[in-house]
C-alpha positions in Angstrom: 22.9 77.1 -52.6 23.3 79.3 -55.5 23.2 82.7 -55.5 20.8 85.5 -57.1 23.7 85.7 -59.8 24.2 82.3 -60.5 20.2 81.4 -60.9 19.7 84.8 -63.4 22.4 83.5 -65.7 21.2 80.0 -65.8 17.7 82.0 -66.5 19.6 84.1 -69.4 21.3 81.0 -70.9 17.7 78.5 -70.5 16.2 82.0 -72.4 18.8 82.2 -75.3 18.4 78.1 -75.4 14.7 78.6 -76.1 15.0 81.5 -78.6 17.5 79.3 -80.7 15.8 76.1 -80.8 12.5 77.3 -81.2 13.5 80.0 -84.3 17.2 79.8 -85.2 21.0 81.9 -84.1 19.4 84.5 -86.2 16.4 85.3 -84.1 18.7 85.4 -81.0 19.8 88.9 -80.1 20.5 90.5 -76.7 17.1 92.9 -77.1 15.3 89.5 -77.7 16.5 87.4 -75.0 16.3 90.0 -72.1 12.8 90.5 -72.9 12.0 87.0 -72.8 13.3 86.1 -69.7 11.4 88.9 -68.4 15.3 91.4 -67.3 16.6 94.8 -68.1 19.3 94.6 -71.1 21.7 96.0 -68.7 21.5 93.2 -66.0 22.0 90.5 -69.4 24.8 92.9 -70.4 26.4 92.3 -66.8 26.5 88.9 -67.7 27.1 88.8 -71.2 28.7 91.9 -72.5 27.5 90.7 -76.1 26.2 88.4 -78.5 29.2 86.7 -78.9 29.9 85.7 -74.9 26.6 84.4 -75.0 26.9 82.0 -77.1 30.3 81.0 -75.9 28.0 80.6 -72.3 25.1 79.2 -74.0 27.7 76.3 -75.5 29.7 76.0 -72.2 26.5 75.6 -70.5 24.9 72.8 -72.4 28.2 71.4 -72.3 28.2 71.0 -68.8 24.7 69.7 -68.7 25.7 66.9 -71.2 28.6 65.8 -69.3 26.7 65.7 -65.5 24.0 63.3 -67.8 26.8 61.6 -69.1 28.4 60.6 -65.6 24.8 60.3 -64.2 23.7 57.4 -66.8 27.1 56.0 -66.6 27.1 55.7 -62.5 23.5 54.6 -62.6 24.2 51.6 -65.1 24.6 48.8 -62.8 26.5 46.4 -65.8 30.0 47.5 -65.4 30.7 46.6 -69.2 29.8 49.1 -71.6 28.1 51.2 -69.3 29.8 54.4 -70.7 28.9 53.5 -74.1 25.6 53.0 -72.9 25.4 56.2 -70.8 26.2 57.6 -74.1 23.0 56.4 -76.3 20.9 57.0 -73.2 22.1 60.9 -72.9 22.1 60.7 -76.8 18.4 59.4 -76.7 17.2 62.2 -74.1 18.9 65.1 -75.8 17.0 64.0 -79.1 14.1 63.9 -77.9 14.5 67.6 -76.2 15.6 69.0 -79.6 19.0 68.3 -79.9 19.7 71.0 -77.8 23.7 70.1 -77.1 24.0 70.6 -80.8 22.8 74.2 -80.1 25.6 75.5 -78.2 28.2 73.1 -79.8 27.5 74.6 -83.0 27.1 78.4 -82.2 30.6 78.2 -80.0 32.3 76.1 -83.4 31.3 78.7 -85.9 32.0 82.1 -83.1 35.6 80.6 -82.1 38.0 78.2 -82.7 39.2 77.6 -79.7 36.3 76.7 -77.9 35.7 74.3 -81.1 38.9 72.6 -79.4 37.4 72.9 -76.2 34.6 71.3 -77.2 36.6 68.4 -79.0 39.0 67.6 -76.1 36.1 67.7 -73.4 34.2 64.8 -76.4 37.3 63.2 -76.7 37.3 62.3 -72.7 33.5 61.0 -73.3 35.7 58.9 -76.4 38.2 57.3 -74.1 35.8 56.3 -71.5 34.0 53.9 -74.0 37.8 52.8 -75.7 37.7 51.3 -72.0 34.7 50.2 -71.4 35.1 46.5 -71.8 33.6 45.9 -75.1 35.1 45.7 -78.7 36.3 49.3 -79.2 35.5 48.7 -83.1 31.9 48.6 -82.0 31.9 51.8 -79.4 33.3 53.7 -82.2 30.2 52.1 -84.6 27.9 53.3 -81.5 29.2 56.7 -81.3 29.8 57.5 -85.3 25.9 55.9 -85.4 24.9 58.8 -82.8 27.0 61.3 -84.3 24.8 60.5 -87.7 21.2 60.8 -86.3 22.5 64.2 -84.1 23.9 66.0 -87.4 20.8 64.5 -89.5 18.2 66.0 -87.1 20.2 69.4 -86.5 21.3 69.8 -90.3 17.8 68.8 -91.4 19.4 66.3 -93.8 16.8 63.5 -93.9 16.5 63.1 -90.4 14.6 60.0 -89.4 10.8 59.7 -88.2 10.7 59.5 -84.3 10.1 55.5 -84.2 13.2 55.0 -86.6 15.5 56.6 -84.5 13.9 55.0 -81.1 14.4 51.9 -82.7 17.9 53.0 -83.7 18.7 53.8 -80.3 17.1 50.2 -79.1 19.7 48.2 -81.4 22.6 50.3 -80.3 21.6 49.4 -76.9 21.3 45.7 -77.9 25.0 46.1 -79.3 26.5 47.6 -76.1 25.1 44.8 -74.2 26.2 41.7 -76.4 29.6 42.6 -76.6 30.4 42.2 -72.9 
C-alpha cells in the first residue's frame, strides 16, 4: 500500500508531467504546479525543495514507468525471440501516442545535470543489451531501435514529425522485422 506521501508525490510529478507536455519546461514553475494539483507550495517544497529536484523526479519518475512497460510487454510476449525488441516498439508505440512523455523527463534531467544524463544512458543501455540477446540479427535490433530513436526525437524536436498513420505504420513494419528474423 502506499502511503499519503508516496501517492502526493506521484500527484506532484503526474502535475509537473501535465504542465510540461501541455505548455513547455518554461511554463513549469513550483507556484504553477502546486496550484494545479490543487497543494500548498510548502507541502511541494517538502518534496521538492526546487525546480531543479523536480525535474530530476519528474525524469526519474518517467523513467521508472518506461522500464516497468518495458518488462511488462517483454514478459507478456509469448514468442521468446525478439520479444525485447518487440516490448521495445510496443512501449515505443504507447508512449507516442501519450505525447512522448518519456522524452519529457529524459530531456529536462539531460539539460539540468550530467550525471543523471549518465544515469539515464546506462539504465537505456540495459534496455540495449536485452535486444543484443534477444535471438535475432543484432544488425536489425539496432535498425529497430535507431528507427524509434528517429520518430521519438522528430515528434519531441518538432523536426518534421510524421502524420499519425505514418508512424503507426512505421511501428507495424518494425514489428514485421522483429518477427522475421527469428
Amino acid at each position: 500500500m502506499e502511503s499519503r506521501a508516496d501517492i502526493k508525490r506521484r500527484l506532484i510529478l503526474d502535475t509537473a508531467k501535465k504542465i510540461v507536455m501541455e505548455n513547455d519546461y518554461n511554463a513549469l514553475t513550483l507556484d504553477a504546479v502546486a496550484k494545479q494539483a490543487g497543494i500548498s507550495k510548502g507541502g511541494l517544497l517538502y518534496h521538492f525543495p526546487n525546480k531543479e529536484l523536480l525535474m530530476k523526479g519528474l525524469a526519474e519518475y518517467v523513467l521508472e514507468e518506461y522500464e516497468k512497460n518495458f518488462k511488462k510487454y517483454g514478459e507478456n510476449d509469448s514468442t521468446k525471440t525478439g520479444k525485447w525488441t518487440r516490448a521495445l516498439i510496443e512501449v515505443t508505440k504507447f508512449d507516442l501516442e501519450h505525447n512522448a512523455e518519456l522524452n519529457v523527463g529524459l530531456f529536462a534531467a539531460s539539460i539540468l545535470d550530467p550525471e543523471m544524463s549518465k544515469n539515464i544512458s546506462d539504465r537505456y543501455k540495459s534496455t540495449l543489451k536485452k535486444l543484443e540477446d534477444d535471438g535475432i540479427n543484432p544488425l536489425t535490433a539496432t535498425i529497430i531501435r535507431l528507427a524509434l530513436d528517429g520518430l521519438y526525437y522528430s515528434q519531441t524536436l518538432n523536426v518534421a514529425p510524421l502524420e499519425k498513420e505514418r508512424v503507426n505504420e512505421v511501428i507495424q513494419q518494425l514489428l514485421k522485422m522483429s518477427k522475421s528474423e527469428g
